[in-house]
N, C-alpha and C positions, 0 to 999 in steps of 0.2 A: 025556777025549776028548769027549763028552759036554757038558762046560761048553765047550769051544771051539766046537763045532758051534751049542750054544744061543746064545752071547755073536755069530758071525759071521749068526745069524738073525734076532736081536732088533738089530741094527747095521745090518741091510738093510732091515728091518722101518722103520727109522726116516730111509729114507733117499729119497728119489723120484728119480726122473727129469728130468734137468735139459734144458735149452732151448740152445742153440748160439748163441748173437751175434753180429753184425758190426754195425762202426764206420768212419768214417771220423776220419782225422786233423783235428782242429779242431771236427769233429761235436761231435754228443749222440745218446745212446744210452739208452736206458732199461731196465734187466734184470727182470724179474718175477720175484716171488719164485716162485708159484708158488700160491699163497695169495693170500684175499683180507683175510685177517684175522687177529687170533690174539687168545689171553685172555693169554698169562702174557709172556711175552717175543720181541724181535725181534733180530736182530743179524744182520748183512752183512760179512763178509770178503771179501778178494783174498787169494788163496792163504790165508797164514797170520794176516796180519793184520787187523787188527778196524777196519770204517771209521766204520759206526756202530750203536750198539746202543740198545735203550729197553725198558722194561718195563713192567707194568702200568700202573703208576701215572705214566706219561707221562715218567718222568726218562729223558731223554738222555745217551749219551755216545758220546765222539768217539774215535778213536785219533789215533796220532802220524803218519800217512804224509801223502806229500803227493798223495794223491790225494783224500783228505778235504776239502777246502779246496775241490774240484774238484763234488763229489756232493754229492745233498741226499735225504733222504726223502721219496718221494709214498707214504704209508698205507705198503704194505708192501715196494713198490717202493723199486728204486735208481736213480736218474738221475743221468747223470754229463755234464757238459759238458767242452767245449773236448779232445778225449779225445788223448793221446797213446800212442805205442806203446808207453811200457813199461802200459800199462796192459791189455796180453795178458793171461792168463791164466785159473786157475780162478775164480770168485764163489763163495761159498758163503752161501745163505738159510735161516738157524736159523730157524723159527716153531714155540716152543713146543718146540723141541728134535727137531722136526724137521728133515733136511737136504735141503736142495730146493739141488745140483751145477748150475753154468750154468758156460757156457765163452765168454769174450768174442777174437773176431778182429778185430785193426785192419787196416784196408788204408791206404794212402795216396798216391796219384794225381798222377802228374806228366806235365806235359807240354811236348815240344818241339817245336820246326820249325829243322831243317839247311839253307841254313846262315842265314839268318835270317826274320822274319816281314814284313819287304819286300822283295817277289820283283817280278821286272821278266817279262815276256811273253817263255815260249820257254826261260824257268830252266830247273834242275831243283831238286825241294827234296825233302825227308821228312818225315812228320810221326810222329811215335812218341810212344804214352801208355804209363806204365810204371807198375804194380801192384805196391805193394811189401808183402808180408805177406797175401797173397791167400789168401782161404779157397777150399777145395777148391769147384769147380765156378762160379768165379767166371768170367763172359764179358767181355771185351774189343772194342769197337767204335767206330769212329768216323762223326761225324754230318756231313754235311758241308753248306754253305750251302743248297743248293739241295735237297733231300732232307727228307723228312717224320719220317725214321725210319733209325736206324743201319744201316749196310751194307757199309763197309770194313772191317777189321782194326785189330789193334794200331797196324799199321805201316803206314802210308800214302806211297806214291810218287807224287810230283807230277814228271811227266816226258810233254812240258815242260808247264810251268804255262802254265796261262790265265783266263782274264775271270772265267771260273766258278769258278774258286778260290778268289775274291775273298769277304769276308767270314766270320762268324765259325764257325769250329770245336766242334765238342763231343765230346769224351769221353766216353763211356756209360760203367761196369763195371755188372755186375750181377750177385748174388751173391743167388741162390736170389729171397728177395722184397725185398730189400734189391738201392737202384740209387741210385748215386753217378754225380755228374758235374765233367767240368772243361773250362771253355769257352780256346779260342786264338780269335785276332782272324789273320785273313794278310793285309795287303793288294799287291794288285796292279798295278804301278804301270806305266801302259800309255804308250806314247814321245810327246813333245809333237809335235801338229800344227806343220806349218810353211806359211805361209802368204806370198805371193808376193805382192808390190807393184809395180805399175809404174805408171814417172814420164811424164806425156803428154808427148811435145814439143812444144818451144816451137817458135813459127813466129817470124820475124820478118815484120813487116807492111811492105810497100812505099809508100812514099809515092808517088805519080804527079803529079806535078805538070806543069803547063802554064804556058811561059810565055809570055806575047806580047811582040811587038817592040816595044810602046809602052813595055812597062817597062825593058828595057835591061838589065835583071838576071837570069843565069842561071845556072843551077848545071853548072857545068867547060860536058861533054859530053853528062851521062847524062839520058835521056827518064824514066827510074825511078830516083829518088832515093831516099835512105834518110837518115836521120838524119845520119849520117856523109858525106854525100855533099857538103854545103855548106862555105862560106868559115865559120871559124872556129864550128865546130860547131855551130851553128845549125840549126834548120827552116828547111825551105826556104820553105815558109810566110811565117815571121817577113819575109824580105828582099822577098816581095814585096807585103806591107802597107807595108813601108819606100818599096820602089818606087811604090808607088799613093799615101802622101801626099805625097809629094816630088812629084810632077808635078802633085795638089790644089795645094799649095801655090802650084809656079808657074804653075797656072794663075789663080788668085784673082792675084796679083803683076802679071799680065801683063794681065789684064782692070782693075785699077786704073792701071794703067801708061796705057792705051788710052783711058779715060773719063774719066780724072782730072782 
């Protein structure tokens, strides 16, 4: 009994206090060991398996998962890019055979707008961001164009939508000191102006014409002629230029006639 109690005190003994993590999906995330350094050996597990180890004398080694291909070593640090969800779980930081226990949380952040992201004036829409794998005490909000700082909820109702709706969205989550975001674009699409043309009317212009009795040529009846008012469609104009050389003529004719 004895040896059990000693064996569970020297296992605690050799064991610290680990650090909670969160991630986003696509992130990078960097775990500490806990440590800043070590003389004899380092090595990094997920759960069971070994990502990467190294010793004294600087040899490396890798294991087989594929999250290895994903992490790289800083000193005593694990950094992990591009992070996916199965990438949950426990870490465990050997240094020197110490165990330094961290727990990594992935979230990852979607978002929508019902029923689409061009809404016409007087819609109605939703906007909902959805958390999936959320670590305990994680807050949810949305930021909205006009606004310095988050203030709606998850779930957003645009009822009815207007001007001010217009542009981009942001998703806050925030999870203890760890804050993740995801931006929506909404535009809104306001009814084209219509704009009213009017055609001046036309007048039609009167011609007034005068004729006298020396010319002998006149149009029908009418004191106000118009284009249309003449013999063979003519200005009325034209017939009495016709009229004034024709009487030139026979006057030149008649004064040769007389002197000649």
């Amino acid at each position: 009994m004895k040896v059990i109690v000693l064996f569970v005190f020297v296992l605690g003994a050799l064991s610290a206090a680990g650090e909670d993590f969160i991630a986003r999906v696509g992130g990078k995330v960097t775990l500490n060991c806990g440590v800043s350094s070590y003389r004899r050996s380092l090595q990094w597990l997920h759960r069971y398996n070994l990502i990467h180890s190294v010793d004294q004398r600087g040899f490396t080694r890798k294991g087989t998962v594929e999250l290895v291909q994903r992490s790289v070593l800083r000193q005593t640090n694990l950094e992990i890019s591009s992070v996916r969800e199965t990438d949950v779980g426990r870490f465990t930081c050997l240094a020197d055979g110490t165990r330094h226990e961290h727990s990594l949380s992935v979230v990852s952040v979607s978002v929508s707008v019902n029923p689409s992201a061009v809404l016409k004036l007087n819609d109605e829409a939703m906007l909902q961001c959805e958390v999936k794998g959320q670590h305990k005490g994680c807050e949810v909000k949305w930021k909205s164009p006009n606004t310095k700082s988050p203030t709606n909820p998850s779930t957003v109702q645009l009822k009815p939508v207007t001007s001010s709706h217009n542009g981009a969205w942001e998703c806050i989550v925030t999870c203890g000191s760890n804050m993740f975001s995801q931006s929506l674009t909404i535009t809104v699409q306001e009814p084209p102006t219509t704009t009213t043309t009017t055609t001046p009317p036309t007048t039609r212009k009167n011609i007034t014409l005068f004729v006298t009795s020396v010319q002998k040529i006149t149009c029908t009846t009418c004191t106000t002629c118009t284009a249309n008012d003449c013999p063979l469609g003519l200005f009325c104009w034209m017939w009495i230029a016709i009229g004034v050389c024709c009487q030139f003529v026979l006057l030149i004719v008649c004064v040769t006639v007389l002197y000649g």
